[in-house]
N, C-alpha and C positions, 0 to 999 in steps of 0.2 A: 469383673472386666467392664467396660468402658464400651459404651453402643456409641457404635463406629455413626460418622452422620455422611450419610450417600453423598457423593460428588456431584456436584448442580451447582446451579451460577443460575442467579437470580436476571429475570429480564432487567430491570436498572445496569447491572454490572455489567452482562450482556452488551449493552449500549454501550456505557463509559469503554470496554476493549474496543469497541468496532471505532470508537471515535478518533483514539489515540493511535488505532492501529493505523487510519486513515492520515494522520498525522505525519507517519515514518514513511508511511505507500503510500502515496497519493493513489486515486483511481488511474488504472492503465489507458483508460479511455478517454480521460476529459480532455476538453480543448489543448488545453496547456503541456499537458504530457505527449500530446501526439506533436505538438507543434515541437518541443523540447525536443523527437525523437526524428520527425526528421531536418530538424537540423542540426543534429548531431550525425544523421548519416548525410547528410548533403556538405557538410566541411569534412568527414571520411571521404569519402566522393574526390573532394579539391586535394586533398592530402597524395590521395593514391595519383593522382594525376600530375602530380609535381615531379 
């Protein structure tokens, strides 16, 4: 039988996931996401008010 190789993920690959993951998510916190967030609640806001 065939020795099994332990599940691990090399720091390089490590990185390259975190980069692409960064890619589809941007950070929830940067400028641009917060700015994106509220205003998309401030045209909700105009919307419910119409």
């Amino acid at each position: 039988m065939a020795k099994r190789v332990p599940d691990t993920i090399t720091d390089r690959r490590w990185a390259a996931l975190g980069r692409r993951a960064e890619k589809v998510a941007p950070p929830l916190f940067s400028d641009e996401a917060v700015r994106r967030r509220l205003a998309a609640s401030a045209q909700k806001r105009k919307a419910d008010q119409s």
